[in-house]
N, C-alpha and C positions, 0 to 999 in steps of 0.2 A: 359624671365627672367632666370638668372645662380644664382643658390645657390651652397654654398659649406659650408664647413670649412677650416680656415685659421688658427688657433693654437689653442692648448690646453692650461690649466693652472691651477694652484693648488694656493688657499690662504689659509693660517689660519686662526684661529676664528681672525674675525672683522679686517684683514688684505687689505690693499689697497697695489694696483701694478699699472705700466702702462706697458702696452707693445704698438709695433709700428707695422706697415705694409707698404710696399713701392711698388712702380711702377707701382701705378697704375694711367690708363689714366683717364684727367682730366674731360672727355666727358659721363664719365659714372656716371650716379648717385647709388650710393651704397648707402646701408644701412645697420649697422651693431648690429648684437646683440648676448648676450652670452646665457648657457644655461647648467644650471647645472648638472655635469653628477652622482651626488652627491644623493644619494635619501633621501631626508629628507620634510615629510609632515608640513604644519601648518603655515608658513610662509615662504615671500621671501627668500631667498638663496643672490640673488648677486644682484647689481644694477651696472651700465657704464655711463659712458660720453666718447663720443667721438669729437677728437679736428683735424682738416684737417690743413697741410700743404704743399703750396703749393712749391713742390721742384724744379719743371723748367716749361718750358712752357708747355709740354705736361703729366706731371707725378706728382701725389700728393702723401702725404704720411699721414694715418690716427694713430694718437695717442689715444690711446683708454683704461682709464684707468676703473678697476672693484673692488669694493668693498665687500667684504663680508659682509652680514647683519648678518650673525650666529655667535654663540661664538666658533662654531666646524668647524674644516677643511672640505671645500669643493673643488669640481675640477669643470671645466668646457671645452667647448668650445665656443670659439671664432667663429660664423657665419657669413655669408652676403649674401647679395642679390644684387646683376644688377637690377635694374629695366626698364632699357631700351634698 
């Protein structure tokens, strides 16, 4: 398995974004999730969906948009994982 991080990002209170990621090959199953670098107890922080597109025959590109659940600006990153 390859972990990493892929981008950072900043929302404000109760702010939605998307951002994107490209080239990656279509053979690997990834998963992705954020994580807030933000410290605040008591409840969630962010929530994501992420949307795949397929850009050619060998390379995908994942759309992956994140929410802020607080009313106060938090940061985070962007993660993933190879699982194969």
């Amino acid at each position: 398995m390859r972990t990493g991080t892929q981008f950072t990002g900043s929302l404000t209170g109760n702010q939605t974004n998307r951002w994107f990621t490209f080239n990656w090959p279509v053979g690997w199953h990834v998963t992705w999730y954020m994580m807030p670098t933000t410290p605040q107890s008591g409840a969630p922080q962010v929530d994501w969906d992420v949307f795949v597109e397929r850009a050619s025959a060998t390379h995908c590109t994942y759309w992956i948009t994140v929410k802020n659940l607080t009313a106060t600006p938090v940061s985070f990153e962007g993660r993933y994982a190879v699982l194969n």
